[in-house]
C-alpha positions in Angstrom: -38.3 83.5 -41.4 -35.9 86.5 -43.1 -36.1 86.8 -46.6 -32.7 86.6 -48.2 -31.3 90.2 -49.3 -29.7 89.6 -53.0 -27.1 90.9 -55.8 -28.0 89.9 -58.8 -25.8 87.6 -60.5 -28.2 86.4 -63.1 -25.5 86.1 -65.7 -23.2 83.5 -64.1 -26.2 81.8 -62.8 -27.5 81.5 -66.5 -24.8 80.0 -67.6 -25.1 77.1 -64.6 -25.8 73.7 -66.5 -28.4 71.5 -64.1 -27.2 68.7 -63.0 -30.7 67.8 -62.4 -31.3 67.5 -66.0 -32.5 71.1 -66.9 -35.4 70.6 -65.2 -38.0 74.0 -64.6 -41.3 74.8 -63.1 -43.0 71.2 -62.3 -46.3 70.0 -61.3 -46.6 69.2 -57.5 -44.4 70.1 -54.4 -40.8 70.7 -54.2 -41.0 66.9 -52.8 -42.6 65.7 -55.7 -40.1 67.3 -57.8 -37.2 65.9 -56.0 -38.8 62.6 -56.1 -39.4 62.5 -60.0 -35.7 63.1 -60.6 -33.2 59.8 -59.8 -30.5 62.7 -59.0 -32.4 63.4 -56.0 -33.4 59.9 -54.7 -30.9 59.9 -51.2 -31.8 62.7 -50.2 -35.7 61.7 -50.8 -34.6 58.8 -48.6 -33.6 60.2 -45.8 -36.9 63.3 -45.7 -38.7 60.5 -45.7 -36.8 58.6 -43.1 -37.2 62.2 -41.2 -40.8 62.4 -41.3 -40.2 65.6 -43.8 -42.4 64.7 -46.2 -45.2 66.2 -44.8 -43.7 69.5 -43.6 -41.9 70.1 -46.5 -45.5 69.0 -48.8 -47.1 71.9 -46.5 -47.8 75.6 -47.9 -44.4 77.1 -47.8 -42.9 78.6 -49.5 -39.7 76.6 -49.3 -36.3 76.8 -50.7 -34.4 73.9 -50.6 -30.4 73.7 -51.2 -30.7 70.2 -52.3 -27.5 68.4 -52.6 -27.7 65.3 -54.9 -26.8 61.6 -54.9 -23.1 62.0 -55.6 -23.0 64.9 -53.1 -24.2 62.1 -50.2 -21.7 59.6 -51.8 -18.9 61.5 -51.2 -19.3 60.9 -47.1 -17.9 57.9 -45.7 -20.9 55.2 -45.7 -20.6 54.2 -41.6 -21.1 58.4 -41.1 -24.1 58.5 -43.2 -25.5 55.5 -41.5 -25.1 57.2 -38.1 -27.1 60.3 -39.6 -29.8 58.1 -40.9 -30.0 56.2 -37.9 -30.3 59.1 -35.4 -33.3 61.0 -36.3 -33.0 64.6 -34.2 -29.5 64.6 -36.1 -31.3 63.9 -39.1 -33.8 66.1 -39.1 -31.5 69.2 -38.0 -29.4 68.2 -40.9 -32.0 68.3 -43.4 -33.9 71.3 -41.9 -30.7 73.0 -42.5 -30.8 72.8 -46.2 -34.2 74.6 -46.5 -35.1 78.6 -46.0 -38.7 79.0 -44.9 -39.1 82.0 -48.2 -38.9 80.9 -52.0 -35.7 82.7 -53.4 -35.3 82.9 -56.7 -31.5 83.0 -57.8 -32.7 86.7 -59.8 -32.9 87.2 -55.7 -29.6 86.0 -54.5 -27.2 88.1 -52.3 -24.7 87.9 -50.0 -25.4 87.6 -46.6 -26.4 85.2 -43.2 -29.7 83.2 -44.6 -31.7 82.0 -41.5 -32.6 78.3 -42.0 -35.5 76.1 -40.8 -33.6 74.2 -38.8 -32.4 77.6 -36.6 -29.4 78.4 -37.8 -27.8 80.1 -40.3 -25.9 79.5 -43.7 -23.8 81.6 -45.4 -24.4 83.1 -48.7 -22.4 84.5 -50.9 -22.8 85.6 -54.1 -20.2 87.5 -56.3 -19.0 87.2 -60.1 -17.8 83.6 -59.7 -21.1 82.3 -58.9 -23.4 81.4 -55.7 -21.7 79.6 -52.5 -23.8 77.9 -49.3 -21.5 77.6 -46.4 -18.8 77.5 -48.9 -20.3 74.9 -51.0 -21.2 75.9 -54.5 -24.7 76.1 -56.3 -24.2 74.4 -59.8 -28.1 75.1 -60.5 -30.9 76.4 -59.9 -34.6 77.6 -60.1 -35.9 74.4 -60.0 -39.6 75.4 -58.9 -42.4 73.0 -57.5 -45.4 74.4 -56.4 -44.6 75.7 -52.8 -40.8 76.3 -53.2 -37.8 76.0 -55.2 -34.9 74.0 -55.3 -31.4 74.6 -56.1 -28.4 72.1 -56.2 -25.4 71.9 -54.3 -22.3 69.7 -55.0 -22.3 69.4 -51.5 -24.3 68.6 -47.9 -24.0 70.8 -45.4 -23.5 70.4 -41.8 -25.6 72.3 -39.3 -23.9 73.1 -35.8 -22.8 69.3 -34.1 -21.5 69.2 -30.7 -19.5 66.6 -29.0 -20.2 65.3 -25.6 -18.3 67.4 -22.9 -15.5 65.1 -21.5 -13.1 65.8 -18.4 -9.3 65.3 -19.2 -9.2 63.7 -15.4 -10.5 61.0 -16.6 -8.1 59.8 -18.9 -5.5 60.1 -17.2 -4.4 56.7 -17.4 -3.3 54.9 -20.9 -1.5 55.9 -24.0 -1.6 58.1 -26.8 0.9 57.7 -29.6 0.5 60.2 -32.6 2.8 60.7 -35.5 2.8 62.8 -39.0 3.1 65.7 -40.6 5.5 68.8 -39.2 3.3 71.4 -40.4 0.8 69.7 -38.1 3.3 68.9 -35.0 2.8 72.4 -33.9 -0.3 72.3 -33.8 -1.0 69.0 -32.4 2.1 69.3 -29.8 -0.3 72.6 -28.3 -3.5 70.7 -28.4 -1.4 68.0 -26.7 0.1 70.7 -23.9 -3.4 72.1 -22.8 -4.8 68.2 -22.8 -2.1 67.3 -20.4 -2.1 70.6 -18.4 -6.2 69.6 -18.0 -5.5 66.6 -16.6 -5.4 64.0 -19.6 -2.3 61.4 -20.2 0.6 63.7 -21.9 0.6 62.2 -25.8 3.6 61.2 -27.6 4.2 63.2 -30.6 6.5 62.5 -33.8 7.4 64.6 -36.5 8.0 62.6 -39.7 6.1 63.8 -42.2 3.1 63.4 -43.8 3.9 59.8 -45.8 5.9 58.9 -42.8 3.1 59.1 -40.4 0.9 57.1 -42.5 3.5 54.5 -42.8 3.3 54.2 -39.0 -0.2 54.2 -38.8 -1.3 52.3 -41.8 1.5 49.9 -42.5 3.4 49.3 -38.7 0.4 49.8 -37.0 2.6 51.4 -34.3 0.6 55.3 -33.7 -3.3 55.8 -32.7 -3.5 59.0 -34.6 -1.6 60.1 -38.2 -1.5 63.7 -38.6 -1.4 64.9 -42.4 -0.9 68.3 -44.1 -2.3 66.3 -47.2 -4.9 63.6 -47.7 -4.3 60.5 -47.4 -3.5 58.1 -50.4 -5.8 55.3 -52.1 -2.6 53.2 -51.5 -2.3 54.2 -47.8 -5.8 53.6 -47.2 -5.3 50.1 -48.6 -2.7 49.5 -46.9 -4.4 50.6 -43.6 -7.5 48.0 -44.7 -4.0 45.0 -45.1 -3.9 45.7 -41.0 -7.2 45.9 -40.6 -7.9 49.4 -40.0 -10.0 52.1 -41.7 -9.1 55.5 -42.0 -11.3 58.1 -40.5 -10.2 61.5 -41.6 -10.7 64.4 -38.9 -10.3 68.0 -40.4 -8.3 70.4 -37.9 -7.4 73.5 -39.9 -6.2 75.1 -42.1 -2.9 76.2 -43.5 -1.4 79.1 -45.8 1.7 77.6 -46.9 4.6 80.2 -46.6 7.1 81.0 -49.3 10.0 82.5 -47.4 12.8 84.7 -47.5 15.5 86.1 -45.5 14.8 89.5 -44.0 17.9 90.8 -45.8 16.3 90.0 -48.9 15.5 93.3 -50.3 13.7 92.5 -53.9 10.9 90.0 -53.8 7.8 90.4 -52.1 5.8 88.9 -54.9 5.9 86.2 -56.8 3.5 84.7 -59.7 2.9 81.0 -59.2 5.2 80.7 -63.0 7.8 82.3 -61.4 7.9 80.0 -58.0 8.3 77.3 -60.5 11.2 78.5 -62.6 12.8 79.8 -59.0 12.5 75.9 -57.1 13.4 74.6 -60.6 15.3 75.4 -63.8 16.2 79.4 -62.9 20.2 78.8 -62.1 20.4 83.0 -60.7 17.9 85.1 -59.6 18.3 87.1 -63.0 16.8 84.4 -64.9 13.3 84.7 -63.1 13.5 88.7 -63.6 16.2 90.9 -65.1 16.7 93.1 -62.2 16.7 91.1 -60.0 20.7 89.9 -58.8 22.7 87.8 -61.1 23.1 85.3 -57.8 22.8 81.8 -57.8 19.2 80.7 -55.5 19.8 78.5 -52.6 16.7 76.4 -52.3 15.4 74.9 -49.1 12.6 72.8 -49.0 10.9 69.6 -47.4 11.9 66.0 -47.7 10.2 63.9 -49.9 7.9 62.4 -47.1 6.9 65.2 -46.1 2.7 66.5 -47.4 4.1 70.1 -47.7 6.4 68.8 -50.1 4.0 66.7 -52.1 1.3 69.7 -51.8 3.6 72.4 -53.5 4.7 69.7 -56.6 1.0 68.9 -56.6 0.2 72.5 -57.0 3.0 74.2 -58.7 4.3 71.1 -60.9 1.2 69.7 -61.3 2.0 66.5 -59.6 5.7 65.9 -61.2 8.2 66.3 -58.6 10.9 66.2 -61.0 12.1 69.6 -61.5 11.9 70.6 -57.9 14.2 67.8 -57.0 17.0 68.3 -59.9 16.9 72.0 -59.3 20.8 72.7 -58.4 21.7 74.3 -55.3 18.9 72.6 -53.3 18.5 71.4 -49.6 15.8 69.5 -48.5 14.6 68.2 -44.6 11.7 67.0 -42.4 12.8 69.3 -39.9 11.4 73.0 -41.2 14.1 74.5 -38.5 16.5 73.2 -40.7 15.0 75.1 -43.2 14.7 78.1 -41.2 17.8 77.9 -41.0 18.9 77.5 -43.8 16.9 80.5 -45.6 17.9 83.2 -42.5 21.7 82.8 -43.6 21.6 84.0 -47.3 19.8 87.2 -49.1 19.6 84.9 -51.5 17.8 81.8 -50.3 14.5 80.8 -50.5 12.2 77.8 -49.4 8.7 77.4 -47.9 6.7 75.5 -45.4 4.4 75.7 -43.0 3.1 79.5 -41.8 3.3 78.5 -38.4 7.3 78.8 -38.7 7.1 82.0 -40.1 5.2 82.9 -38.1 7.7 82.3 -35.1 10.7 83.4 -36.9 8.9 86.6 -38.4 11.5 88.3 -37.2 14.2 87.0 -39.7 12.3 86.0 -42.4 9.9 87.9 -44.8 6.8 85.8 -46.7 6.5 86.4 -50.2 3.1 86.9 -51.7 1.7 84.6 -54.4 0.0 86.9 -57.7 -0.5 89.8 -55.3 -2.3 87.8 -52.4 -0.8 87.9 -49.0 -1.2 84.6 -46.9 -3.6 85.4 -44.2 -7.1 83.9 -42.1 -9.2 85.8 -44.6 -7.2 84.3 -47.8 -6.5 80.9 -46.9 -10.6 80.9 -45.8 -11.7 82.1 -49.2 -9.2 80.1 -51.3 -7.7 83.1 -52.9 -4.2 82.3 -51.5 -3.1 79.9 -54.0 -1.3 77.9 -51.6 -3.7 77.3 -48.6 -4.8 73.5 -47.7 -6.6 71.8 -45.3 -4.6 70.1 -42.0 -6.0 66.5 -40.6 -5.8 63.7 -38.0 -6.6 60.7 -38.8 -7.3 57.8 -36.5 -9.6 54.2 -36.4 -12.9 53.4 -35.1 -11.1 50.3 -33.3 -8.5 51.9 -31.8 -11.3 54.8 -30.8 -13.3 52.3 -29.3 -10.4 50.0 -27.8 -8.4 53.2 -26.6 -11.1 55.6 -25.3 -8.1 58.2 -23.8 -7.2 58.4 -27.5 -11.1 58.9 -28.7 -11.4 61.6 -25.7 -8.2 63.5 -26.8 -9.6 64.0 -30.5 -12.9 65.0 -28.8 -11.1 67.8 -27.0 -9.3 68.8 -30.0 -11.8 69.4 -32.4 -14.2 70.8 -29.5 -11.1 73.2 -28.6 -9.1 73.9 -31.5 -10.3 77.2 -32.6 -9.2 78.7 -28.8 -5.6 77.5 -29.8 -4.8 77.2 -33.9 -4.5 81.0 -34.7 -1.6 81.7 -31.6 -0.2 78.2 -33.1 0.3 80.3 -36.4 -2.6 78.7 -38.4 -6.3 79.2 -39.5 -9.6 78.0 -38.1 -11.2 74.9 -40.7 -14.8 76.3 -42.0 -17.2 75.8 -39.7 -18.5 73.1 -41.9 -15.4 71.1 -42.3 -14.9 71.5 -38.3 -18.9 70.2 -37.5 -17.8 67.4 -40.2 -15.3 66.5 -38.6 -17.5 66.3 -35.1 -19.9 64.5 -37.3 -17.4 61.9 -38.2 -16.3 61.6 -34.5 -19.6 60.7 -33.3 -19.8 58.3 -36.2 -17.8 55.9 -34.7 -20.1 55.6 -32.2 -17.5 55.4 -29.1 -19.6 58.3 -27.4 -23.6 57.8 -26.3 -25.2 60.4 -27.1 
């Protein structure tokens, strides 16, 4: 196996407090350690429900990106029954956490890290700390006799493919979906190449976010709730009051645009301060900077049902929703055309939604930069756009297993999204959140694999 090439980031990495109870160099293998420490007792479970124990008690050297108990808890129990219960699945899974090499994290550098399982994780190491696949280290050098361990917050997910299925075949039956408008595009294309394949055409609403999930979770009316947001504790409750449960597919990934008419000549850049006084208090455009005009802003932004309105007062407001809606001179919609609209006709207006209507009115409208980062694939992926987030379906093992067009359609989606989300005007999920997702399909256990 390649031996990981490293910067050294000792600093930040000395300053990592272990989770695992500060524990160093122990007696024993890196199995014994993990079994002497309660933070590591799932993931004991399931090596030795693997048949790992042995391999991983061999000579090594081993290091082991060990994610702990609360890292396991955060996946949906029926999903990490399925990977308990299906041991090639299992074992990749787990294999995937270990590098055949002991590397210290004096050793650490950014690059691909070949696993044990075959494939590869991504490293990265910089001034804010130590990522795996995206998922952060939180501590480290934990050394056992033939290896060393270091903590995730996290499990990763090796490469999961989903049975092939053939559009054809579903040609018969329903599929009604309904949600978010930052998602519609997205899901109206994924719907368009389904159809053109063969597969029954879908039905697709756009209502926004909270209004989808009031169709799916309270009505009961839609198979499939699309969301630019995750969904709420009281939603899923609500869901459970009709007797369905939730099951959260991740399809992308979106850099939220803050817009402007392309006869606006002085912003290009905001700070996220300034987007609060501008969708807020700020009457002119003077108040946010002196030289910019003494004009009054016209404000255009989402309804209230909408998860691109609730993600930008989450993020900007932190959560209170009050400013943005007494600001003066404000306009609000579900439909982000409106809003188009809206902000095309003034020099002086401003809203935001989704990039993939910028995108396809670029020609009359300008984005504006958040603190100097443009919203892009590479910034939305890395997180230093400030306003990227995650886009989802959501559907219910039921109506999966009752409606099998509607459990084949989300199969083709996530199995084809990446050929069709960046023409759309979005970005690819990680690689992770995308095999997750797969992961969570297969869950339901509607395909036999």
């Amino acid at each position: 196996m390649q031996k990981a090439r490293f910067i050294v980031v000792a600093l930040v990495l000395s300053l990592l407090v272990s989770v695992a109870g500060n524990v160093m160099a122990q007696d024993g293998t890196i199995v014994d350690v993990a079994a002497g420490n309660e933070d590591f007792s799932t993931l004991v479970s399931l090596v030795e429900a693997a048949g790992l124990v042995e391999t991983l008690n061999g000579e090594g050297p081993f290091t082991v990106f060990a994610p702990t108990n609360a890292a396991f808890e955060a996946i949906p129990q029926a999903t990490l029954d399925y990977l308990a219960a299906n041991p090639d699945l299992l074992t990749a899974t787990l294999t995937y956490h270990v590098v055949g090499a002991q590397v210290m994290s004096m050793d650490v550098a950014t690059g691909e890290v070949e696993t044990v399982q075959g494939g590869t994780i991504d490293v990265i190491a910089d001034d804010m700390g130590v990522t795996v696949d995206g998922v952060p280290v939180v501590a480290t050098d934990i050394e056992g006799s033939n290896g060393v361990i270091h903590v995730i917050e996290s499990v990763l997910i090796p490469d999961v493919e989903l049975p092939a299925i053939d559009p054809l075949d579903y040609s018969d039956g329903s599929i009604f979906a309904a949600g978010s408008s930052t998602v519609f595009p997205l899901a109206e294309r994924m719907g368009e190449v389904w159809s053109e394949a063969g597969g029954i055409a879908p039905s697709i609403d756009s209502i926004g976010s909270g209004g989808g999930f009031e169709r799916f979770c309270v009505a009961g009316e839609s198979d499939v709730s699309n969301a630019s947001r995750a969904i709420r504790d009281s939603e899923v409750e609500s869901c459970g009051e009709i007797g369905r449960t939730p099951i959260e597919f991740r399809v992308g990934t979106d850099a939220l645009a803050v817009t402007v008419s392309t006869e606006n000549d002085f912003v290009t850049d905001v700070t996220l301060e300034e987007l609060a006084l501008i969708f807020s208090s700020a009457e002119l455009w003077s108040d946010v900077r002196a030289e910019w005009p003494a004009e009054p802003i016209a404000r255009f932004i989402p309804g209230t049902d909408s998860g691109t309105f609730d993600y930008f007062v989450e993020e900007v407001f932190e959560e209170n929703e009050e400013p943005a809606l007494t600001a003066s001179n404000l306009q609000q919609s579900e439909d982000d055309n409106v809003l188009v609209s809206g902000i095309q006709d003034s020099p002086f207006a401003i809203g935001f939604f989704g990039f993939a209507y910028f995108q396809e009115n670029q020609d009359s409208l300008n984005v504006l930069s958040i603190g100097g980062v443009e919203p892009n694939g590479t910034s939305a992926e890395d997180g230093s756009y400030p306003l990227a987030r995650p886009l989802f379906m959501y559907s219910d093992a039921q109506i999966l297993a009752d409606k099998p067009e509607v459990a084949s359609f989300l199969n083709f989606v996530l199995t084809n999204v990446n050929d069709e989300i960046i023409e759309v005007g979005y970005f690819p999920a990680s690689d992770r959140a995308l095999n997750f997702a797969r992961l969570q399909l297969l869950a339901t256990g509607v395909f036999d694999m």
